[in-house]
C-alpha positions as CSV (number, residue, x, y, z in Angstrom):
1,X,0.0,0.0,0.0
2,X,1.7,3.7,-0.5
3,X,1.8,6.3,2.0
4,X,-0.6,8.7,1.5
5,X,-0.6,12.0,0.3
6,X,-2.5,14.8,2.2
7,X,-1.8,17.4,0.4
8,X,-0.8,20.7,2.1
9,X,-3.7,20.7,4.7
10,X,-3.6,19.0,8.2
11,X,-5.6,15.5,8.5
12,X,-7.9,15.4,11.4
13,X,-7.3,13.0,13.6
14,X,-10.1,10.2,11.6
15,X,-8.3,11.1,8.3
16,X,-5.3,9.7,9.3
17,X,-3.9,6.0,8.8
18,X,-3.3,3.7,12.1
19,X,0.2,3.4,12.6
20,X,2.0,1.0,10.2
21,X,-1.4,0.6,8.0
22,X,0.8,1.4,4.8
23,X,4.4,-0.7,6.2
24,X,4.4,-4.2,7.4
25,X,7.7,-3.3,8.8
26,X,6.4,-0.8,11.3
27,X,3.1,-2.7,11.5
28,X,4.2,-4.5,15.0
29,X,5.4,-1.4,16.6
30,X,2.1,0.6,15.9
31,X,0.6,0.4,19.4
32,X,4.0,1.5,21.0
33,X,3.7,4.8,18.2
34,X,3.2,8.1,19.4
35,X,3.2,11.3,17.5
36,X,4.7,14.8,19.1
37,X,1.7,16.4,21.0
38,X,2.7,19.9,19.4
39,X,3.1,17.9,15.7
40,X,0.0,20.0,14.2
41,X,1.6,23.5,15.3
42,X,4.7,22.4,14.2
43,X,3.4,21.0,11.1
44,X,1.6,24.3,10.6
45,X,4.4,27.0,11.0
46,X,6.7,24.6,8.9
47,X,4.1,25.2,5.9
48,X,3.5,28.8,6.7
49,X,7.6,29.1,6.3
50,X,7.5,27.6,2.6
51,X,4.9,30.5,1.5
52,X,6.1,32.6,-0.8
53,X,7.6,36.0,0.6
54,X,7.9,34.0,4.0
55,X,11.3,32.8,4.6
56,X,14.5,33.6,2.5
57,X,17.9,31.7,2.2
58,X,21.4,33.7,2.6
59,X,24.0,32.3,0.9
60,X,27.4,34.0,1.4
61,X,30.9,33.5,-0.3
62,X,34.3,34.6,2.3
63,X,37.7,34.8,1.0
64,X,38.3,32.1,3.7
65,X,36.6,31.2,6.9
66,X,37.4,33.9,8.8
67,X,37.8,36.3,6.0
68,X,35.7,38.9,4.0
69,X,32.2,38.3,2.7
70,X,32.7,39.2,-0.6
71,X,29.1,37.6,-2.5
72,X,26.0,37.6,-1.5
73,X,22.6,35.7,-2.7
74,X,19.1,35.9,-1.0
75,X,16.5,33.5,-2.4
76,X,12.9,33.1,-1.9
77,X,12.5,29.6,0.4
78,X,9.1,28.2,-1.5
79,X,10.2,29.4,-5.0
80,X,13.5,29.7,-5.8
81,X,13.7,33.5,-6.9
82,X,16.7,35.0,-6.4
83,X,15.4,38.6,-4.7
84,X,19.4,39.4,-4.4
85,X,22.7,38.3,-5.7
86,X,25.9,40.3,-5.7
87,X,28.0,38.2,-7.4
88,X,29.5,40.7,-10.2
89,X,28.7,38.3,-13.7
90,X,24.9,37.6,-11.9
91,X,24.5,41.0,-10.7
C-alpha cells in the first residue's frame, strides 16, 4: 500500500492511517507509536515558512573562513527566486 498523500492541509485525527497501516515493517510497533503532542503547530508553521515571501535563504561566499564576505545571494524559500545576488557576472 503507499503512503498517503495529504496534500498541504492537516488531517484530522479520523483522516489519518493507524500506525503502520501502509508498512508491514512498522506494523508490530504501531501500538507502541506516538506522535509529538505539538506535531499540528509544528506541522503548521513549517508550511507557513514555505509561502512565498515568507522565509529567504542567505547564501554568502568569504575569502576564507574567517575572512571577508565578498558575495551575496538571497533567495525566496518556497520558489526559488533570487530577490538578491551580488556576485559581479549575476548581478
Amino acid at each position: 500500500m503507499a503512503v498517503p498523500q495529504w496534500g498541504r492541509r492537516t488531517p484530522e485525527v479520523a483522516e489519518r492511517p493507524r500506525a503502520g497501516a501502509w508498512d508491514p515493517a512498522v506494523r508490530s510497533y504501531a501500538d507502541e507509536i506516538t506522535l509529538c503532542p505539538t506535531w499540528r503547530r509544528i506541522t503548521r508553521r513549517a508550511r507557513q515558512l514555505l509561502e512565498p515571501g515568507a522565509a529567504v535563504v542567505l547564501d554568502t561566499e568569504t575569502t576564507d573562513l574567517y575572512g571577508q564576505t565578498i558575495e551575496l545571494a538571497v533567495v525566496d524559500a518556497a520558489t526559488g527566486k533570487v530577490l538578491q545576488d551580488t556576485h559581479p557576472l549575476t548581478a
